[in-house]
N, C-alpha and C positions, 0 to 999 in steps of 0.2 A: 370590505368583503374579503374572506379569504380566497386566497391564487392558489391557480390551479398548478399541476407538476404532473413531467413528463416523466418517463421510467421506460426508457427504450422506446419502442415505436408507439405506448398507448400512453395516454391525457386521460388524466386523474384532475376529478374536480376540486381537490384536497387532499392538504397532506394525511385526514383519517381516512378517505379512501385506498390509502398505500398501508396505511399503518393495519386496515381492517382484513388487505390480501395476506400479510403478514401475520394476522392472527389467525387466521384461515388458515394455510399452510403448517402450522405448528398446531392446532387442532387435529387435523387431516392425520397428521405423519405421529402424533405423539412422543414425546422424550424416548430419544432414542433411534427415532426412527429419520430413514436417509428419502431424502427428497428427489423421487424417482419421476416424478411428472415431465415432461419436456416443456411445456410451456409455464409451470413452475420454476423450475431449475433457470430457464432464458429469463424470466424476472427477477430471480435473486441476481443473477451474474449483472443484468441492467442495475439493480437499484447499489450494488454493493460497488458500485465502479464510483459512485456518489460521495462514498465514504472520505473522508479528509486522511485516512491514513489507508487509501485503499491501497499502496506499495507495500506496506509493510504488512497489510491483513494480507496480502495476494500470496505474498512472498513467492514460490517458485513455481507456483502459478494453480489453481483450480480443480480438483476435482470434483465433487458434488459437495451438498448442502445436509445439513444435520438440526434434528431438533436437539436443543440439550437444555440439561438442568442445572444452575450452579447457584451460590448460597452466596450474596456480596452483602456484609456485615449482618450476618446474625439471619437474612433473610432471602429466602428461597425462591426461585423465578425462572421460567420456562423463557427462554429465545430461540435463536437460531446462532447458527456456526455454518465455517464451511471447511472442508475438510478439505488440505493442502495436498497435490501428488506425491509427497512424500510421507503422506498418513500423519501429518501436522495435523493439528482442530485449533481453529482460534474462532474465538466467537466475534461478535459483532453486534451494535445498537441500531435497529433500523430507522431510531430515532435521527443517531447521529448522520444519516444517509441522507436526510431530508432536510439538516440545518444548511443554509444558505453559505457556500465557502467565501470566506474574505479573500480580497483581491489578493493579500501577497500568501496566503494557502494556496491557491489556485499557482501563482510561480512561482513560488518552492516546489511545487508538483512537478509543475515541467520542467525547471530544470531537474530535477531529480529525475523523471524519463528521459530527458534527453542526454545524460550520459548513463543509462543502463547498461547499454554495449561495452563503455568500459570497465563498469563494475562486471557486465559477465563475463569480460574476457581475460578480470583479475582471475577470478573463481576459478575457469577454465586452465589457465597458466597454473594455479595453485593445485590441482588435481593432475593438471597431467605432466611436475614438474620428478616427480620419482622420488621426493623425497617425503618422508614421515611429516605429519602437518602438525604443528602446534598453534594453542594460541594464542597469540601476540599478548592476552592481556591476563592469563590467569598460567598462563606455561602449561593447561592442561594437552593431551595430547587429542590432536580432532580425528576420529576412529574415522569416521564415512563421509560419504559426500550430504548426509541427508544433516550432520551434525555444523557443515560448513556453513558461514556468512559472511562476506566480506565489509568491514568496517572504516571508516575512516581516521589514520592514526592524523592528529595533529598538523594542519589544520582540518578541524573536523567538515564535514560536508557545509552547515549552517555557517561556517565562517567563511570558506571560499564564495556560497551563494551568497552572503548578506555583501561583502566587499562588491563580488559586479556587478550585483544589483543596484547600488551606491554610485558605484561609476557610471554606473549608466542610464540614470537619471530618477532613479528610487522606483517602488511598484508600479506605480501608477503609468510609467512609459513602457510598462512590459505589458502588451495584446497578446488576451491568450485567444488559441482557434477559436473561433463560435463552433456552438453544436448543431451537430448538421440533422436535429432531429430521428435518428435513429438512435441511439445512445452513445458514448462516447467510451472508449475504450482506456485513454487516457487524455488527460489536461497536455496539450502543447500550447509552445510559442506559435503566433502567428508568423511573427519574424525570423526566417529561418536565416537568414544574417545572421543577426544576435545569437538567436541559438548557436552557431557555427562559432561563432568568436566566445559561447561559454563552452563549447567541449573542446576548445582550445585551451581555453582559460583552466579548465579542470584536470583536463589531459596532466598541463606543464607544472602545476602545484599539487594537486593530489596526490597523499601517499595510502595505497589501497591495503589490507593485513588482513589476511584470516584469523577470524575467531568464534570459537564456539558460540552454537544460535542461541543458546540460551543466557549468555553474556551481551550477543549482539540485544535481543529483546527485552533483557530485562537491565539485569546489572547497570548496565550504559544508556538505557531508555530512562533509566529510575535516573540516573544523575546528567543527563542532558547532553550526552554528547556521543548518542547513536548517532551513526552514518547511516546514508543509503543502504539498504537493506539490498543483497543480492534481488536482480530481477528473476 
C-alpha cells in the first residue's frame, strides 16, 4: 500500500495528494503568476525544505513562489519556482521533494548547515573588507553583493565532509534529528559533539574564496566541485 507524507503540520495520504496541491496551485496562479495565498506559500516553503538541494535552491534565503514556464529538450512544461530575496528564480521539482533522502544526503546536509555561520561570515568579511572583490575562479570582477557566493577552493567542501565522515565511523554512525512533526527547517546532527568536532574540523582546513554565483552554480556544479553555497 502506498505511505502516507507529511508536509509541515498536515498528513497526506500519498505522494499524489501532494503532487495534486501542486497542480492546484500552478492552475490557480497561471505562468507567470506569484503565489500570494498564505497558506499556499507556508506549503511550498514546508514541501521545498524536502528538497535534496534545498541549500542550494534557498540560497540567501526566500521570498515567494512563482508559477513559470520553461522548455527542457525541445519540450515545454508549466512548474513552480521560487523567487530568491535577491530577485534570483530558481525552479524546482516537487517530484524531487518527495523522493525519500538517502542516509548520507541527509549528512552531507548537515553538515553543510552546520557550518553556514562560517560560510556567512566568509561573505560578510568579503563585503565588508574595502576592497574591490574578484573571483577566485574566472578573475572576473564581482559588482554587488547579490552577484557574490562563497565557494570552496581545494579541499572542496565533499572532500573535507567525506574524510570525517570516514573517521568517524562512515554514514551510518551519523543520527540525524528526527522530525518533530511540524516540518523541518533544516536536516541537523543529532550529535551536537560531532557536530562541534566538524565545525572544528572545517573551521582548521577550510579555504573559503569569493566567486561569482553564476560560476559558483553552474560552471563548478557542471564539473563537481561546487562548495557550500552561501547560506
Amino acid at each position: 500500500m502506498p505511505r502516507g507524507i507529511t508536509i509541515g503540520p498536515t498528513y497526506y495520504p500519498t505522494k499524489e495528494a501532494v503532487r495534486d496541491v501542486c497542480r492546484s496551485i500552478v492552475q490557480r496562479y497561471g505562468v507567470g503568476g506569484d503565489v500570494t495565498g498564505p497558506d499556499e506559500d507556508a506549503f511550498l516553503r514546508h514541501l521545498l525544505e524536502r528538497h535534496p538541494e534545498y541549500d542550494l535552491k534557498r540560497g540567501d534565503g526566500i521570498a515567494h513562489f512563482r508559477v513559470i514556464a520553461h522548455t527542457d529538450h525541445g519540450r515545454r512544461s508549466v512548474g513552480l519556482a521560487l523567487v530568491r530575496l535577491d530577485g534570483e528564480v530558481a525552479d524546482f521539482s516537487w517530484n524531487a521533494c518527495l523522493t525519500p533522502l538517502s542516509q548520507r544526503t541527509q549528512v552531507l546536509a548537515a553538515l553543510r548547515h552546520a557550518i553556514a555561520d562560517q560560510v556567512a561570515a566568509s561573505r560578510t568579511a568579503a563585503l565588508d573588507s574595502g576592497q574591490p572583490l574578484v573571483c577566485s575562479v574566472t578573475g572576473v570582477p564581482i559588482r554587488s553583493a547579490a552577484e557574490l557566493h562563497i565557494d570552496h577552493a581545494p579541499p572542496t567542501f565533499l572532500d573535507l565532509a567525506e574524510a570525517f565522515i570516514a573517521a568517524n565511523g562512515g554514514v551510518e554512525d551519523f543520527r540525524i534529528l528526527p522530525d518533530t512533526g511540524a516540518g523541518v527547517t533544516y536536516i541537523e546532527l543529532e550529535d551536537k559533539v560531532l557536530e562541534g568536532r566538524w565545525q572544528n574540523h572545517h573551521q582548521e582546513r577550510a579555504v573559503l574564496r569569493p566567486v561569482l554565483k553564476r560560476v559558483n552554480l553552474s560552471d563548478l556544479r557542471r564539473a563537481g566541485t561546487a562548495g557550500a553555497p552561501a547560506p
